[in-house]
C-alpha positions as CSV (number, residue, x, y, z in Angstrom):
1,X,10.6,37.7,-25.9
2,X,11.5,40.8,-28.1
3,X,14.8,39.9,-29.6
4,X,14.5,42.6,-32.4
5,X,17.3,45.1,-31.0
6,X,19.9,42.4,-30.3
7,X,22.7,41.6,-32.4
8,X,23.2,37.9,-33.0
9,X,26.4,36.0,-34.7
10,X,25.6,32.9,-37.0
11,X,28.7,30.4,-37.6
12,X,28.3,27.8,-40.1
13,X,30.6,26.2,-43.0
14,X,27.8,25.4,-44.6
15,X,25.9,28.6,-46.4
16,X,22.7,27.2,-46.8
17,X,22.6,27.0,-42.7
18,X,23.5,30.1,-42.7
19,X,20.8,31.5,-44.8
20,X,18.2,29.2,-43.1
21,X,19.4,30.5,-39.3
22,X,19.2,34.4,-40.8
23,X,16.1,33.7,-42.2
24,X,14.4,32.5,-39.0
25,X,16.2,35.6,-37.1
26,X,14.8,38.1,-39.7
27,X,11.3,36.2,-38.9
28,X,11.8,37.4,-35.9
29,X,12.2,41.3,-36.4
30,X,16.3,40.8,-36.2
31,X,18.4,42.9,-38.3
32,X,21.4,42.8,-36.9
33,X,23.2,40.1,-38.1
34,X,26.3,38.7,-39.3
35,X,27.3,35.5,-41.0
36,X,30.8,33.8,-40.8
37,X,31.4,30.9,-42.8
38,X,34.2,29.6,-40.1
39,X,35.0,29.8,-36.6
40,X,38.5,31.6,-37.4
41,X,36.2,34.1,-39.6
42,X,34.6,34.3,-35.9
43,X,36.9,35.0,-33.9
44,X,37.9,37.8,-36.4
45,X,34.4,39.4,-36.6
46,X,34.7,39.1,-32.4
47,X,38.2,41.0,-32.2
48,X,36.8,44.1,-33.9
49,X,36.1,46.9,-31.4
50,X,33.3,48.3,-33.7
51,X,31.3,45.0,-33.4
52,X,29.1,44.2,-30.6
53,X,27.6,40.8,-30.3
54,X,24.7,39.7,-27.9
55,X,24.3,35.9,-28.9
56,X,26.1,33.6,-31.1
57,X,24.3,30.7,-32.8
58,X,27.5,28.4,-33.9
59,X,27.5,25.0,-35.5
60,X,29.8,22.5,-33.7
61,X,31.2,20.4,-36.6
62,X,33.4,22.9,-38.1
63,X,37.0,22.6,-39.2
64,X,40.1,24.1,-38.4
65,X,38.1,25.6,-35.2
66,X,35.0,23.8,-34.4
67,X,32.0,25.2,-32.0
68,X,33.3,24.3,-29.2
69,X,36.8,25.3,-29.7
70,X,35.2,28.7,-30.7
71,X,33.3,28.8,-27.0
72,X,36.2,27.8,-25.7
73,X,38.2,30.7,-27.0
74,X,35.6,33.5,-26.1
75,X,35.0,31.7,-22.3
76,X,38.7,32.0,-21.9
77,X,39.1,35.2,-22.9
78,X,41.3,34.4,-25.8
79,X,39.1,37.0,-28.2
80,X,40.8,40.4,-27.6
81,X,37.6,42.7,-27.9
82,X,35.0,39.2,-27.1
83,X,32.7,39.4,-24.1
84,X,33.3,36.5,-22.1
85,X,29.8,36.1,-20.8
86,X,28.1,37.0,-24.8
87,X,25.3,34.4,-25.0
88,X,26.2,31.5,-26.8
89,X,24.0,28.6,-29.1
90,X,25.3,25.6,-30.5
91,X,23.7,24.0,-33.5
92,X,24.5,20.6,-34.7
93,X,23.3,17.6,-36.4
94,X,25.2,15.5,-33.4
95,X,23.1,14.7,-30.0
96,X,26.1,12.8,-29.1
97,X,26.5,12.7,-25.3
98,X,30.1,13.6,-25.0
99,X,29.6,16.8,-27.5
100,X,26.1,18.0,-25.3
101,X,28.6,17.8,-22.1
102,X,31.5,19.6,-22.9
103,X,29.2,22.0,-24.4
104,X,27.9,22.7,-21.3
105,X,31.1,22.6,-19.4
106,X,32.0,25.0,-21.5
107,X,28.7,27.0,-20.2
108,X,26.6,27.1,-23.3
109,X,23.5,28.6,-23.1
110,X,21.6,26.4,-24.7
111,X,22.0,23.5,-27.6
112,X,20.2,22.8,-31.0
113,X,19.6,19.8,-32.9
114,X,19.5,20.2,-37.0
115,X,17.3,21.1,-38.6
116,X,17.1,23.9,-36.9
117,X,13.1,25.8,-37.1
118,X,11.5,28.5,-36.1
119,X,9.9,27.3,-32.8
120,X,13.0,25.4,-31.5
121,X,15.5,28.3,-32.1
122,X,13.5,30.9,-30.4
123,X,13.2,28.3,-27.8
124,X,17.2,28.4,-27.2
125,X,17.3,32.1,-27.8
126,X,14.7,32.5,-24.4
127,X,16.2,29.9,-22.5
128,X,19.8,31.5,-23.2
129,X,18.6,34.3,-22.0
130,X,16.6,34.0,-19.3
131,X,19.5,32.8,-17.2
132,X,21.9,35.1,-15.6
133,X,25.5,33.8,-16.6
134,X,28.7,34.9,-15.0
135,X,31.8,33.3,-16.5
136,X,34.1,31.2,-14.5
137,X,37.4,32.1,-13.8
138,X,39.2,31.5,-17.7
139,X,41.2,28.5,-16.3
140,X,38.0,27.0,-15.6
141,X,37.8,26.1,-19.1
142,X,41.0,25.6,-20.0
143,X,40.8,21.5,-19.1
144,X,37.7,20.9,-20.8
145,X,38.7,19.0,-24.0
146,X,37.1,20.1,-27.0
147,X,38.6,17.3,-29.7
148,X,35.6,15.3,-29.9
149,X,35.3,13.3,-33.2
150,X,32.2,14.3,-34.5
């Protein structure tokens, strides 16, 4: 899969993840990409009208907004500017049952455990892709409970 002309969103509090998930991306013939160190800084790259994103790769364990809150937000519509259906990865060092299933009530496209390589990203990427997703109606997600302890 070509993934060279998409633009892809990394979210990470820690900046040596985010240099790693660029890296790989950049392997890849990306150059569109941006880095947030928070999901608040996120939500705020989102809500710009100039910025369009095709995928987001997120880490779940972040704090004030964590990944899922972040998916939350943009399945919801809560992102003024934020395509409810962009394609969205979650990256984590948890496997943790109850984090994997809200994650996909929350209709992730597809989940990562750290570390995070070459092989197993791109893997994400294509299956994320190779779906077609529709969003549910925004109060679909509205009960899903995203205050997991990590």
């Amino acid at each position: 899969m070509d993934i060279s002309r998409l633009s892809f969103l990394i979210v990470d509090d820690d900046p040596t993840m985010l240099e790693i998930v660029a890296a790989i991306l950049q392997q890849f013939g990306v150059v569109w990409i941006r880095k947030c160190a928070s999901g608040t800084e996120a939500v705020n790259a989102l809500s710009d009208p100039s910025y369009t994103c095709h995928c987001i790769i997120s880490d779940y364990s972040m704090s004030p907004m964590s990944g899922l809150q972040l998916l939350q937000s943009i399945r919801m519509g809560r992102i003024e500017n934020a395509r409810r259906e962009t394609a969205f990865i979650m990256v984590t060092v948890s496997g943790k049952e109850q984090v994997v299933r809200t994650a996909l009530a929350l209709d992730v496209g597809a989940y990562v455990v750290k570390p995070v390589n070459a092989a197993s990203l791109m893997k994400a990427i294509e299956r994320t892709f190779a779906k077609l997703f529709m969003a549910k109606a925004p109060d679909a997600y509205a009960g899903v409970n995203t205050n997991i302890d990590s």
